[in-house]
PyMOL CGO cylinders between C-alpha atoms (Angstrom):
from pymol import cmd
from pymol.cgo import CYLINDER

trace = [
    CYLINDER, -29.29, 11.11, -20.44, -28.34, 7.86, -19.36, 0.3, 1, 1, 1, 1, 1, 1,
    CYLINDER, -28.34, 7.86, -19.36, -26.72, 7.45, -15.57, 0.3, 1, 1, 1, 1, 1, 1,
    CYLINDER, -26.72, 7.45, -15.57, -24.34, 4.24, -15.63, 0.3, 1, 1, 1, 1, 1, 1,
    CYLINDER, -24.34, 4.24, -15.63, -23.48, 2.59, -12.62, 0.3, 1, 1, 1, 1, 1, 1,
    CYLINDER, -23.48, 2.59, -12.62, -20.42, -0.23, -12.03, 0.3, 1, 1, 1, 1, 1, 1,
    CYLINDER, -20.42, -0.23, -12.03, -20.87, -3.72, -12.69, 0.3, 1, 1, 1, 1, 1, 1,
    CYLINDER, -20.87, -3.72, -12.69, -18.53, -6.57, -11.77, 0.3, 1, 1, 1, 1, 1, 1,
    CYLINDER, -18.53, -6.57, -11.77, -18.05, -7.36, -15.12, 0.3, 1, 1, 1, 1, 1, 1,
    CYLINDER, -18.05, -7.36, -15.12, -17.16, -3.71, -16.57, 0.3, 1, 1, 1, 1, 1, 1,
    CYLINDER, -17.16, -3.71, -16.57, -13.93, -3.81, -13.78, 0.3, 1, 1, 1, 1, 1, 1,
    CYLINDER, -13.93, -3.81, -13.78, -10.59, -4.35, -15.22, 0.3, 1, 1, 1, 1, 1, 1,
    CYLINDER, -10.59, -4.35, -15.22, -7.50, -4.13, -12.88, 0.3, 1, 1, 1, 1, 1, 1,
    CYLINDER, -7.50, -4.13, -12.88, -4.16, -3.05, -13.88, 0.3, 1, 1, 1, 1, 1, 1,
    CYLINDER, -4.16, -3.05, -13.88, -0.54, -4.13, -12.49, 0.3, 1, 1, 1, 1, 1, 1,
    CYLINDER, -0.54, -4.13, -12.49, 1.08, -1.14, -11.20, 0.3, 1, 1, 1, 1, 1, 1,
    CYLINDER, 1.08, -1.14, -11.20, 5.43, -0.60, -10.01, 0.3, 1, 1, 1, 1, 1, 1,
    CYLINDER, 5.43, -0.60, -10.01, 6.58, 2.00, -7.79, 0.3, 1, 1, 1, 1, 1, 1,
    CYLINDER, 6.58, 2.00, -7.79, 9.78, 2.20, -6.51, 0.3, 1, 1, 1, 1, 1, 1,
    CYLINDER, 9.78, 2.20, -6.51, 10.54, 2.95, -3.20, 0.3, 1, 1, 1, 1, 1, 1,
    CYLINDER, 10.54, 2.95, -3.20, 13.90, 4.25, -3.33, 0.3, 1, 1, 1, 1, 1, 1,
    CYLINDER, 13.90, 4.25, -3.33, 14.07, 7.62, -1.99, 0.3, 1, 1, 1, 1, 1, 1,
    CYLINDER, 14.07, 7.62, -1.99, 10.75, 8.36, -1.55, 0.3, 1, 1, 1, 1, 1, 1,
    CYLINDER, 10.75, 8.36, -1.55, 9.43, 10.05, 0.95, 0.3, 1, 1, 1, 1, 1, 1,
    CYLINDER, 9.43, 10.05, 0.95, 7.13, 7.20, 3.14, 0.3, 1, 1, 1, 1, 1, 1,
    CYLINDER, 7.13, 7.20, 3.14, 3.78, 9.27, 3.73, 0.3, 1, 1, 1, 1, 1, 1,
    CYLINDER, 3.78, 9.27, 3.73, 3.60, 10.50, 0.14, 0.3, 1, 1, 1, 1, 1, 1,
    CYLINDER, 3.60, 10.50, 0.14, 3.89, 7.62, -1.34, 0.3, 1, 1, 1, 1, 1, 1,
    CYLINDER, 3.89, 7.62, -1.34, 2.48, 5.84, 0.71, 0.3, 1, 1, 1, 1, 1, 1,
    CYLINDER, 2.48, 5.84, 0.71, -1.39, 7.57, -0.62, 0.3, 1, 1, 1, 1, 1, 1,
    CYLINDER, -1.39, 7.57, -0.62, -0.21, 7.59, -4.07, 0.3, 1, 1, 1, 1, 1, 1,
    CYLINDER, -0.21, 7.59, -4.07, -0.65, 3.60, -3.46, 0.3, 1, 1, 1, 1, 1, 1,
    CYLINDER, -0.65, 3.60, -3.46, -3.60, 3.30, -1.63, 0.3, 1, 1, 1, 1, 1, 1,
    CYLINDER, -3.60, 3.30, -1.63, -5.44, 5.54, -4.41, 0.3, 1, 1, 1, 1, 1, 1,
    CYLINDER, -5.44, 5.54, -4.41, -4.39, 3.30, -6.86, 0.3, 1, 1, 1, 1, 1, 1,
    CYLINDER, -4.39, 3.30, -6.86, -5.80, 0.38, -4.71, 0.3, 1, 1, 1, 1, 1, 1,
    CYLINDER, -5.80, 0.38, -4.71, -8.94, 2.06, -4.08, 0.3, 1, 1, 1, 1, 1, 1,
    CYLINDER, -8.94, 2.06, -4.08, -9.41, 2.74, -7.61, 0.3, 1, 1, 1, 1, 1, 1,
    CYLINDER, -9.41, 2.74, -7.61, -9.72, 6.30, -7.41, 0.3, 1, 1, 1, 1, 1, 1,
    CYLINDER, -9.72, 6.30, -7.41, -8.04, 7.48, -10.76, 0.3, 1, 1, 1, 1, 1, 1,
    CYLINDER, -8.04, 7.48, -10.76, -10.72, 5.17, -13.00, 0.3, 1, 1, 1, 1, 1, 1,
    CYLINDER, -10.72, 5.17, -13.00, -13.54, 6.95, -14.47, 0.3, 1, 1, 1, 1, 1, 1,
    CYLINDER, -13.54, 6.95, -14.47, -15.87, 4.34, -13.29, 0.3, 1, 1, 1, 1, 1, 1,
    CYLINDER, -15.87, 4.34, -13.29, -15.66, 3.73, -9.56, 0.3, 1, 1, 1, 1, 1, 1,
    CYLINDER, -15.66, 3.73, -9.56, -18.37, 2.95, -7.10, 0.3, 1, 1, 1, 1, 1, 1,
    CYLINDER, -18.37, 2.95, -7.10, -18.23, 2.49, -3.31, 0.3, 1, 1, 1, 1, 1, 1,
    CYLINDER, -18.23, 2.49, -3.31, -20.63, -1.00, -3.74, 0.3, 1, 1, 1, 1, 1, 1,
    CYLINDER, -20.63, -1.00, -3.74, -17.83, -2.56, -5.56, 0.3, 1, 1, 1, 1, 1, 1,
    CYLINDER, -17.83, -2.56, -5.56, -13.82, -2.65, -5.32, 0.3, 1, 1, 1, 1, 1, 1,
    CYLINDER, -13.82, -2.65, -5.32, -12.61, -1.41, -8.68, 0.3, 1, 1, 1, 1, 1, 1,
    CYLINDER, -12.61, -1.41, -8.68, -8.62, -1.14, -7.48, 0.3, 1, 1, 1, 1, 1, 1,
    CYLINDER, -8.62, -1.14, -7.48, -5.69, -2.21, -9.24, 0.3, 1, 1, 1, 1, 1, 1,
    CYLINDER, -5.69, -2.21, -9.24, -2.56, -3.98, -7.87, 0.3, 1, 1, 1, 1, 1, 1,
    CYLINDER, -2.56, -3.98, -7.87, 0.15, -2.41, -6.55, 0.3, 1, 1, 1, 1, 1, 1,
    CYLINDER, 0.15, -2.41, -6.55, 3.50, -4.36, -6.63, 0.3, 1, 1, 1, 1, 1, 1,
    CYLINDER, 3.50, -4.36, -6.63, 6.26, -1.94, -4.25, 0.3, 1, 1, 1, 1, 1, 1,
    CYLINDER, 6.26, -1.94, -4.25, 9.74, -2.67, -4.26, 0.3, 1, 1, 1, 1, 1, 1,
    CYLINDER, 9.74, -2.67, -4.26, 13.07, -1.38, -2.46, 0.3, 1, 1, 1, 1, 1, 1,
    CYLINDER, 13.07, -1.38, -2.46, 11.04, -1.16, 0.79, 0.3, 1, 1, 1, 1, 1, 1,
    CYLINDER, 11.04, -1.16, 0.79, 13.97, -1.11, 2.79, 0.3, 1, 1, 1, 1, 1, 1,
    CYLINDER, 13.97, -1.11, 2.79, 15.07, 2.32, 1.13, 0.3, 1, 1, 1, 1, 1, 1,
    CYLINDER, 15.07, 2.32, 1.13, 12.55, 4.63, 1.77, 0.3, 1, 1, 1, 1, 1, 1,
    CYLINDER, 12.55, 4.63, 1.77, 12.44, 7.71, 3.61, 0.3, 1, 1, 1, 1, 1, 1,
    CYLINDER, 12.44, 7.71, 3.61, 10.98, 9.79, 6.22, 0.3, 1, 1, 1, 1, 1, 1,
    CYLINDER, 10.98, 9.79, 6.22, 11.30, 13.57, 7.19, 0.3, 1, 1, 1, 1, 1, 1,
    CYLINDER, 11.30, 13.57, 7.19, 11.87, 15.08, 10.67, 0.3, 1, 1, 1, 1, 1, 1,
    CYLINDER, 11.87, 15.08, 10.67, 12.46, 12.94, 13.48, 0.3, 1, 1, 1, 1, 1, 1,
    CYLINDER, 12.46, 12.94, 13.48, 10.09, 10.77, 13.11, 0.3, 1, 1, 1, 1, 1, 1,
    CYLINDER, 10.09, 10.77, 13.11, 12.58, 7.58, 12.67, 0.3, 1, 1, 1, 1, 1, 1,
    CYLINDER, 12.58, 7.58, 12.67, 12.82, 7.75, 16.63, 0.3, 1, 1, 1, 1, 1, 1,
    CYLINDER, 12.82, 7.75, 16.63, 9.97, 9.22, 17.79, 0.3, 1, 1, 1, 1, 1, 1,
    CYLINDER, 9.97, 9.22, 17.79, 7.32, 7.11, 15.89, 0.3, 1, 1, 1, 1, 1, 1,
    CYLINDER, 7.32, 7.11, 15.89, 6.29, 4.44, 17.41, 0.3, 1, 1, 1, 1, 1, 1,
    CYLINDER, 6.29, 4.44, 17.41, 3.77, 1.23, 16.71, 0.3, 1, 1, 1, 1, 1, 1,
    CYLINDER, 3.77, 1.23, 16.71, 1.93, -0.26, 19.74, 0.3, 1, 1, 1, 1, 1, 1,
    CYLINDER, 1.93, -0.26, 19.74, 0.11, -3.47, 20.21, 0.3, 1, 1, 1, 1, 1, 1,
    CYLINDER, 0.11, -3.47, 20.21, -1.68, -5.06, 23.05, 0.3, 1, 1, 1, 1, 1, 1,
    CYLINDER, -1.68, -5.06, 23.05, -1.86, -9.01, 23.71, 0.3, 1, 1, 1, 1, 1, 1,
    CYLINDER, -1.86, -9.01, 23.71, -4.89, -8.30, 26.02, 0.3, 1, 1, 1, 1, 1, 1,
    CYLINDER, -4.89, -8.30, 26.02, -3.40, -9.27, 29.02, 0.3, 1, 1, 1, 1, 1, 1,
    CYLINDER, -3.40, -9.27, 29.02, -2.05, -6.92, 32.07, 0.3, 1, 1, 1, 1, 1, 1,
    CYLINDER, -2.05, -6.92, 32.07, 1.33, -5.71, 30.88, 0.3, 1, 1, 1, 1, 1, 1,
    CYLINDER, 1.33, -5.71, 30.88, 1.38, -6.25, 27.51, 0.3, 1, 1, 1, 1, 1, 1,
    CYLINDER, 1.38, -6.25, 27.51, 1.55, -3.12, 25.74, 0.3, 1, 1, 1, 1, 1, 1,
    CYLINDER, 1.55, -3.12, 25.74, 4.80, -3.82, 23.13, 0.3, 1, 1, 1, 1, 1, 1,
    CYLINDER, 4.80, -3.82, 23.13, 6.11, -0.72, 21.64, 0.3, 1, 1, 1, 1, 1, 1,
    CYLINDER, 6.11, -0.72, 21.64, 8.63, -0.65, 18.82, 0.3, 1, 1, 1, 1, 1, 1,
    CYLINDER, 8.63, -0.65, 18.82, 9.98, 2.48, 17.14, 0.3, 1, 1, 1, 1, 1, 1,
    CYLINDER, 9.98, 2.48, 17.14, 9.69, 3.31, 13.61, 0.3, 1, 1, 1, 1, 1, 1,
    CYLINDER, 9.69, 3.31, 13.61, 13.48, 2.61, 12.93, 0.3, 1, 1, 1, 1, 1, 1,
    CYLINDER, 13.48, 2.61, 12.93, 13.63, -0.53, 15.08, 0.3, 1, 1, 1, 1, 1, 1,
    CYLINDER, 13.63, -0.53, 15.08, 10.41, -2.16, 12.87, 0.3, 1, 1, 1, 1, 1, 1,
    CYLINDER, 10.41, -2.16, 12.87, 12.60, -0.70, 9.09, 0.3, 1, 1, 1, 1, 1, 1,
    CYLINDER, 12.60, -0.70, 9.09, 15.62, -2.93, 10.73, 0.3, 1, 1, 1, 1, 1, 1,
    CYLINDER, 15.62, -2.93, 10.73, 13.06, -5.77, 11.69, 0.3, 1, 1, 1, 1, 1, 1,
    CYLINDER, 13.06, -5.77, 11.69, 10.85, -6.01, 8.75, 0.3, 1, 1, 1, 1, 1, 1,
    CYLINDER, 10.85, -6.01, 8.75, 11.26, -2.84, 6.46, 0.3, 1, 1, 1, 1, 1, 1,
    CYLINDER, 11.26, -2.84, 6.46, 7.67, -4.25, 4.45, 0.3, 1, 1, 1, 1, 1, 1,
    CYLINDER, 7.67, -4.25, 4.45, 5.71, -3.65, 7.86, 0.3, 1, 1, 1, 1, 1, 1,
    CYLINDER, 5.71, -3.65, 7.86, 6.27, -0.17, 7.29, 0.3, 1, 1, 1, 1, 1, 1,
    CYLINDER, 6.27, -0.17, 7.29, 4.63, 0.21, 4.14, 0.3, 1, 1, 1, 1, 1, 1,
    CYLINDER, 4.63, 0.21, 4.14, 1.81, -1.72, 4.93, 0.3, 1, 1, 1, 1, 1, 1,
    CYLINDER, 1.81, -1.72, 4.93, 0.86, 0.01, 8.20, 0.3, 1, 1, 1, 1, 1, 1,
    CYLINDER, 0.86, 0.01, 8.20, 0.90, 2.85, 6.52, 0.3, 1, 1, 1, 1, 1, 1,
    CYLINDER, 0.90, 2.85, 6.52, -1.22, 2.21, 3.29, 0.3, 1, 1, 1, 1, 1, 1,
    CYLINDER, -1.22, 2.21, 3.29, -3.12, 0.27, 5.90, 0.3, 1, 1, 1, 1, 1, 1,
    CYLINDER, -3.12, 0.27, 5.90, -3.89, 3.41, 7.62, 0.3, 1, 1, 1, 1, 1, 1,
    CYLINDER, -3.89, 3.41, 7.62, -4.99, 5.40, 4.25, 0.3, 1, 1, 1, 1, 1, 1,
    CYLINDER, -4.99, 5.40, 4.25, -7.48, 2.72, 3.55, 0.3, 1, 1, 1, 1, 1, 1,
    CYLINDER, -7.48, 2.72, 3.55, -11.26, 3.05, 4.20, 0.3, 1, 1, 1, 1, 1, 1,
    CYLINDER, -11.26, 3.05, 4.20, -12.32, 0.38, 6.94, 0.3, 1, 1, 1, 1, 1, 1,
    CYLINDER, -12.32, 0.38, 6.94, -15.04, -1.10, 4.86, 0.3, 1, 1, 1, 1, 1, 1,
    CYLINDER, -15.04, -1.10, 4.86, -15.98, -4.41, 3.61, 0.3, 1, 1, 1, 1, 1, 1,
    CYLINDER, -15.98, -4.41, 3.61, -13.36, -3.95, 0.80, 0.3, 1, 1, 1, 1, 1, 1,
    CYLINDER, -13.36, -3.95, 0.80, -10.21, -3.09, 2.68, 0.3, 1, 1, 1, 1, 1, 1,
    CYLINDER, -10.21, -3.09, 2.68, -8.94, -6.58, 3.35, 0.3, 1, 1, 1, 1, 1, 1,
    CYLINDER, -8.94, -6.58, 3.35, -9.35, -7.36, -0.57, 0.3, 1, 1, 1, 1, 1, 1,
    CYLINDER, -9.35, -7.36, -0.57, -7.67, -4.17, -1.16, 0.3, 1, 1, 1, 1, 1, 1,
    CYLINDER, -7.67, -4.17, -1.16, -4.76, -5.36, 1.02, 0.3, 1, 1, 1, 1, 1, 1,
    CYLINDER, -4.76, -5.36, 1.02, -4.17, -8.56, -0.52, 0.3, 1, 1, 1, 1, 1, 1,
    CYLINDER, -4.17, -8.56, -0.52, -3.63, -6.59, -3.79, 0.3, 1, 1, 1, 1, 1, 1,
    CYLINDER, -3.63, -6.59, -3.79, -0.78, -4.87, -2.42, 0.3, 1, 1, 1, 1, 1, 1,
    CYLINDER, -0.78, -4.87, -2.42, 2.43, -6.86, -2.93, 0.3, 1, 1, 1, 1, 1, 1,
    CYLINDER, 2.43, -6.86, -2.93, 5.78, -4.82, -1.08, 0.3, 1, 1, 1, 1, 1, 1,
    CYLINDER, 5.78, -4.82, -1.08, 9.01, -6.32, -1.72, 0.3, 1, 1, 1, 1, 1, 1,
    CYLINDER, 9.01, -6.32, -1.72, 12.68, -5.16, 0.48, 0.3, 1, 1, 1, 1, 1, 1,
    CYLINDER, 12.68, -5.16, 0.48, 14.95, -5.16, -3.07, 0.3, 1, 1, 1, 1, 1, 1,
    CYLINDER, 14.95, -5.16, -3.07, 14.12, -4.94, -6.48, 0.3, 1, 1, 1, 1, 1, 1,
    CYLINDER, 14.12, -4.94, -6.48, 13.38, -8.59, -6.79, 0.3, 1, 1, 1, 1, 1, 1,
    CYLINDER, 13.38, -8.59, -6.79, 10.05, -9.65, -7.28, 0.3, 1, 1, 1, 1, 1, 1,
    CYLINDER, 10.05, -9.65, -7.28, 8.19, -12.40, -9.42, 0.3, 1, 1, 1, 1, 1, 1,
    CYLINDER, 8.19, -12.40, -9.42, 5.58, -10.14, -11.05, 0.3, 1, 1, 1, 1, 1, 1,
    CYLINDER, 5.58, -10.14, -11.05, 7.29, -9.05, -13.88, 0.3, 1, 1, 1, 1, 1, 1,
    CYLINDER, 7.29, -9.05, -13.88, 4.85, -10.78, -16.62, 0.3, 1, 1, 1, 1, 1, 1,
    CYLINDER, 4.85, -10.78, -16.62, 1.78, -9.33, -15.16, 0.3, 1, 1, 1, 1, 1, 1,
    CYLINDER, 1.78, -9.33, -15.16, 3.49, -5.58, -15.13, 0.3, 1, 1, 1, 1, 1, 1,
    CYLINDER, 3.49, -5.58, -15.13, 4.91, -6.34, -18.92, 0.3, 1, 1, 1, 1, 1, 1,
    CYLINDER, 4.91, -6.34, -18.92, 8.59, -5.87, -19.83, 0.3, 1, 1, 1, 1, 1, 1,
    CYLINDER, 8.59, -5.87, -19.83, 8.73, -2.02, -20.83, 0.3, 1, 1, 1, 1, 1, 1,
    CYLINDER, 8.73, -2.02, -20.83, 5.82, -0.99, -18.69, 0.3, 1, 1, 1, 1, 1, 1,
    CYLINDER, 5.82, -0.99, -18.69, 6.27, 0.79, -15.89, 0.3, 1, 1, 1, 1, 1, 1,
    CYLINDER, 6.27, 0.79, -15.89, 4.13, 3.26, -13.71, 0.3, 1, 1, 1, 1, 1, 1,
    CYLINDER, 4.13, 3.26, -13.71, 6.44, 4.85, -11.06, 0.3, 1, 1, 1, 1, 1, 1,
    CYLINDER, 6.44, 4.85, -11.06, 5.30, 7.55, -9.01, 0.3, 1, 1, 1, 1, 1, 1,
]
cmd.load_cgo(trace, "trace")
């Protein structure tokens, strides 16, 4: 028996849509980062980053359960006395609904040397515009 182990060479990456629109956030929002982590290939390794890419669209139309729209919030710290900012989940969907998404995959990722690669793979869009639509192919889709 033979034990095979991941090459850079053997890793092929894939173009993958999902659409956003009435979905719930935290679901979907793991069904993304396994598909950047690679996790559904039969040949994945932690030494190398075997993910796909992940293009997201309708950002702006995705959903969240309870009442988390005003009790979530995101806080960040400029390092200086007093500055602890604080914006609420529904305020940042208003502001910039693509924040959102990527906090939140952000958060599903492993902090490791990969996870800023993995990031850059992730491409979130607010409508259904985007300019990806040679890589992903005409009639192929992967929606989850």
């Amino acid at each position: 028996m033979k034990t095979t182990t991941l090459k850079p060479t053997d890793i092929k990456r894939s173009w993958h849509l999902i659409d956003l629109e009435g979905q719930i956030l935290g679901r979907v929002s793991s069904e993304i980062a396994k598909l950047l982590m690679g996790k559904g290939k039969t040949l994945t390794g932690a030494h190398l980053d075997s993910g796909d890419y992940v293009v997201a669209i309708n950002s702006a139309k995705i959903k969240v359960t309870g009442k988390k729209l005003t009790d979530k919030k995101y806080y960040s710290h400029s390092g200086f006395p007093g500055g602890l900012k604080m914006i609420t989940l529904e305020q940042l969907l208003a502001k910039d609904s693509r924040k959102v998404i990527e906090k939140s995959v952000k958060g599903m990722l492993p902090k490791d040397k990969h996870q800023q690669d993995r990031e850059r793979r992730l491409k979130i869009y607010a409508d259904d515009k985007h300019p990806y639509a040679e890589q992903l192919g005409l009639n192929k889709k992967s929606e989850k």
